[in-house]
C-alpha positions in Angstrom: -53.6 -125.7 -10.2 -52.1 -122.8 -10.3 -54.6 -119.8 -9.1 -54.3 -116.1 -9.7 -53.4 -113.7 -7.5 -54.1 -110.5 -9.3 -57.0 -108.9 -10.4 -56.0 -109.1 -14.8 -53.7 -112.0 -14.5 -54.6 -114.8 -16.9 -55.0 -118.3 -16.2 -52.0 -120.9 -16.4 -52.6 -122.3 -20.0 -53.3 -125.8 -18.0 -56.7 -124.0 -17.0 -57.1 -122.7 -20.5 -60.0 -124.8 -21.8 -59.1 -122.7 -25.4 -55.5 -123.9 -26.3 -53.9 -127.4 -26.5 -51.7 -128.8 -24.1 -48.9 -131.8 -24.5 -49.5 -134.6 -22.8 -47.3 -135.3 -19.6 -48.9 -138.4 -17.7 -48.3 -138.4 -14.2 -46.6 -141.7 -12.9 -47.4 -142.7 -8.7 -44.1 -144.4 -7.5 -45.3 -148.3 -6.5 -45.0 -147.2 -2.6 -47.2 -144.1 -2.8 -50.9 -144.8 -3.7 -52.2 -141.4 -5.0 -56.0 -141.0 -4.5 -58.5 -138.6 -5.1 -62.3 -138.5 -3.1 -65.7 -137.1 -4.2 -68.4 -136.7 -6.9 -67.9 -137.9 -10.8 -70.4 -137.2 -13.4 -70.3 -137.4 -16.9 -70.6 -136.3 -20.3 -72.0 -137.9 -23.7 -73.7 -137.3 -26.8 -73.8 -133.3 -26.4 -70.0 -133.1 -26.4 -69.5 -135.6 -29.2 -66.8 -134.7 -31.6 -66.0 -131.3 -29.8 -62.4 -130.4 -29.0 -61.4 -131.6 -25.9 -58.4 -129.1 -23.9 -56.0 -131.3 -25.4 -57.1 -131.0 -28.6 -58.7 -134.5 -29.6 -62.4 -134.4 -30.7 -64.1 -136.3 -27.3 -65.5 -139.7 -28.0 -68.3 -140.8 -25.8 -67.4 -144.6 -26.3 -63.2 -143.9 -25.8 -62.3 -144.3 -21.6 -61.9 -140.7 -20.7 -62.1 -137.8 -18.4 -62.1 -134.6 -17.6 -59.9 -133.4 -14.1 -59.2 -129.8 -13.2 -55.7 -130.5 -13.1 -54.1 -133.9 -13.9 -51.5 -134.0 -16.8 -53.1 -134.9 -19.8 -52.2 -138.6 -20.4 -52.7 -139.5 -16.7 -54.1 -142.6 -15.9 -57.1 -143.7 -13.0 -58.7 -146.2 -12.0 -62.1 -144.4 -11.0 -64.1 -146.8 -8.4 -67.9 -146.6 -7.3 -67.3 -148.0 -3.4 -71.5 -148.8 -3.5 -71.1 -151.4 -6.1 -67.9 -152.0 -6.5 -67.6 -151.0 -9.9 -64.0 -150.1 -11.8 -62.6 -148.0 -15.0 -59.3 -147.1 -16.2 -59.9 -143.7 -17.7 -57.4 -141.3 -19.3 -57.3 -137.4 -18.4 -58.1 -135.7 -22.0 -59.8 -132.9 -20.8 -60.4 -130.2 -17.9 -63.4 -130.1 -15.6 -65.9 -130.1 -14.2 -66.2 -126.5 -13.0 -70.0 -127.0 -11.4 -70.6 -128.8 -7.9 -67.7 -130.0 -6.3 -67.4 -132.3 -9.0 -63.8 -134.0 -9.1 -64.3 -135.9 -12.3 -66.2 -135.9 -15.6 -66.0 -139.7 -17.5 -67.2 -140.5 -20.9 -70.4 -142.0 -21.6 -68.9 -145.4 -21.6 -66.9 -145.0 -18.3 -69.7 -143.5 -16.4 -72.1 -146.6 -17.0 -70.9 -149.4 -15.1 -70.4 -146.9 -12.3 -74.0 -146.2 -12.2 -73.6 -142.5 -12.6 -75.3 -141.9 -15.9 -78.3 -143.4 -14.3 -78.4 -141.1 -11.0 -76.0 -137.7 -12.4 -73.5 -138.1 -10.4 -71.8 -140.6 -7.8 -69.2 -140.2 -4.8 -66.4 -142.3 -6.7 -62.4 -143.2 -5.4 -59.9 -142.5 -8.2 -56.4 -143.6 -7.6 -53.8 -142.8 -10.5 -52.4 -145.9 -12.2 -49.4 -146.9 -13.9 -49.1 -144.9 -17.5 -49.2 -148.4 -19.0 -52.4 -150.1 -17.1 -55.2 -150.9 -20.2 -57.7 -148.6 -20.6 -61.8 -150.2 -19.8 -63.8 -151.8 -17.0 -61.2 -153.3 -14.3 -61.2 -155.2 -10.7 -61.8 -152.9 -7.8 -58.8 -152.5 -5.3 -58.6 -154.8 -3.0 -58.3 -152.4 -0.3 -61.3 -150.5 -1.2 -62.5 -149.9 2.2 -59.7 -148.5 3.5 -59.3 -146.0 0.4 -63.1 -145.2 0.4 -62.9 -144.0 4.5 -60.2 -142.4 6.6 -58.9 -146.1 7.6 -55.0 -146.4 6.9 -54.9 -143.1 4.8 -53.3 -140.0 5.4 -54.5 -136.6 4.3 -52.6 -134.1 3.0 -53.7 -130.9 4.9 -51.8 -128.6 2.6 -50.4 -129.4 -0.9 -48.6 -127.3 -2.8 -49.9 -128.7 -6.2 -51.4 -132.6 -7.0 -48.1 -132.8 -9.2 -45.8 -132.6 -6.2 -48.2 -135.1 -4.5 -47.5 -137.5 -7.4 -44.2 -136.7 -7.5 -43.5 -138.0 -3.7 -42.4 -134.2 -2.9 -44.2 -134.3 -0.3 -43.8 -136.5 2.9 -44.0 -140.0 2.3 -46.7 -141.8 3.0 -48.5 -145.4 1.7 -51.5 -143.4 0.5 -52.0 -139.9 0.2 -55.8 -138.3 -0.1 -55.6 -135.1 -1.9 -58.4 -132.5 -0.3 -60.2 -130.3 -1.9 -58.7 -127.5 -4.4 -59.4 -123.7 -2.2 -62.9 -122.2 -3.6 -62.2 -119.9 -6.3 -64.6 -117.0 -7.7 -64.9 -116.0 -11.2 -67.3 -113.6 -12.7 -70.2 -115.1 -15.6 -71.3 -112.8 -17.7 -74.1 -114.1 -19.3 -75.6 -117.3 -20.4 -76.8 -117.5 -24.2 -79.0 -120.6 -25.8 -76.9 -119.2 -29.9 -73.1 -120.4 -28.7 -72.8 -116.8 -31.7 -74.3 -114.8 -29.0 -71.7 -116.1 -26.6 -69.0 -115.9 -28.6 -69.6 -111.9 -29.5 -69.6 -111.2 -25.8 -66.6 -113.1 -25.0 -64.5 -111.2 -28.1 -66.0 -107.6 -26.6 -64.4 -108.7 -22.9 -61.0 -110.2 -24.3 -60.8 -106.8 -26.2 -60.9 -104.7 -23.3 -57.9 -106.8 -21.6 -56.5 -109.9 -23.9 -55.0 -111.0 -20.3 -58.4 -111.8 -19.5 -59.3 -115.0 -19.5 -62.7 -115.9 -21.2 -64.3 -119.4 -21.5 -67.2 -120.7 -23.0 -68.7 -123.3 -20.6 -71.3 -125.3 -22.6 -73.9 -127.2 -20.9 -77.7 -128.6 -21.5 -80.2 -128.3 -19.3 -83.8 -130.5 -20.5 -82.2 -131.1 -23.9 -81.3 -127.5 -24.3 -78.1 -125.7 -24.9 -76.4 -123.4 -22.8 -73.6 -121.5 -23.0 -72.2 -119.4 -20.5 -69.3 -116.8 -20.8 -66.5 -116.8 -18.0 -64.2 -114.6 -16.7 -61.5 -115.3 -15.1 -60.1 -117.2 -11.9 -59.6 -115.6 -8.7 -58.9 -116.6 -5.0 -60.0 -113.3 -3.3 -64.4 -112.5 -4.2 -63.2 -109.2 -3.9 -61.5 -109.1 -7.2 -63.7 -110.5 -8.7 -66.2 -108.2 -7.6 -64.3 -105.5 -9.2 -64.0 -107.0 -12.6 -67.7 -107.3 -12.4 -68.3 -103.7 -12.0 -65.6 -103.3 -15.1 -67.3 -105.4 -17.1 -70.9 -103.1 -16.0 -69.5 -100.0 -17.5 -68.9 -102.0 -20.6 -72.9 -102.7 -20.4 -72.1 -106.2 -19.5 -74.1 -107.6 -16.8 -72.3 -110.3 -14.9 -72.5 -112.4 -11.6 -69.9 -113.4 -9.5 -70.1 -117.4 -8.6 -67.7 -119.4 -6.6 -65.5 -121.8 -9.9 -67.0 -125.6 -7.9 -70.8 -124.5 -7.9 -70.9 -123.7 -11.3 
């Protein structure tokens, strides 16, 4: 993903959850085994019909995901080690921005995993071949090794999951990808009318249409939220200071880290 670096510098359209994106799948050569580590949730009913960031209206019963970064199109098999659970889920969305999350399945994909049951579940997601069917699937064979440190190598540095995918990087039989750098952005304000939202997000993108401003929608005990964010930014610091922009424009905001949302 790429991040920004300057204080006004928009967001890579990949990160835009506001425009459409073509689909690129990513392809994992047959010696390198690409695999991601850490918590999936999921996403139903409330979302149904929206516009996904790739422009398809999001089906809760349909085998897909959200992922920060993959190409749209990309493929996984997505893996609950605890009871050995598998899905083949395609990457038609970005997210999740809350948590640490890695992954955000449909409805359908989440429920043999067990996570629409508990919220959320510590899942292995290696990406398959572009071709592999979409639904519930076999676990790896090797899913002890893939769900521990045994016979894997991490990357310590990766100059972007693409490159990983790729093989641009050393080669090795499996490849963990860590965890994306914490990133700050500033929210400035959470509103139950999405209009209410929507009014504060078109008074921000007027004072800098570099900016980038997202609606993240959410529920919270059946009722909806939607919070306005702005921007992306590696350093707190800048983000600090588009806060205190945004304060003489009689916008209150708060600066969060991007994964605790």
């Amino acid at each position: 993903m790429a991040l920004l670096f300057a204080l006004f510098t928009a967001l890579p359209q990949a990160a835009r959850a506001t425009r459409f994106e073509e689909e690129k799948p990513a392809s994992a050569s047959a010696s390198r085994a690409v695999v991601l580590r850490g918590r999936a949730s999921w996403y139903g009913r409330e979302h149904q019909g929206h516009r996904t960031s790739n422009g398809e209206r999001f089906d809760r019963f349909k085998y897909t995901c959200a992922h920060k970064t993959l190409p749209f199109g990309t493929k996984l098999r997505v893996t609950n080690p605890s009871n050995g659970k598998s899905v083949v889920v395609r990457v038609s969305d970005r997210g999740p921005f809350r948590h640490q999350r890695i992954l955000d399945l449909s409805e359908v994909a989440a429920r043999p995993l067990d996570i629409v049951r508990r919220g959320a579940v510590s899942v292995v997601a290696e990406v398959v071949p572009s071709d592999t069917p979409l639904g519930p699937t076999d676990a790896p064979a090797n899913l002890a090794a893939l769900a521990t440190d045994s016979a894997v190598t991490t990357l310590a540095a990766v100059t972007t999951l693409t490159d990983v995918i790729a093989g641009a990087t050393e080669a090795t039989d499996v490849v963990v990808v860590p965890a994306p750098i914490p990133t700050f952005v500033v929210q400035a304000g959470t509103f139950g009318d999405p209009r209410n939202a929507q009014n504060v997000q078109a008074k921000i993108q007027a004072l800098d249409e570099k900016l980038t401003v997202t609606i993240a929608e959410s529920t919270q005990n059946g009722k909806p939220y939607n919070r306005v964010i702005v921007g992306q930014f590696t350093d707190k610091a800048e983000a600090e200071a588009l806060k205190l922009r945004l304060k003489e424009l009689g916008i209150a905001g708060l600066v969060r880290q991007a994964e605790n949302l």
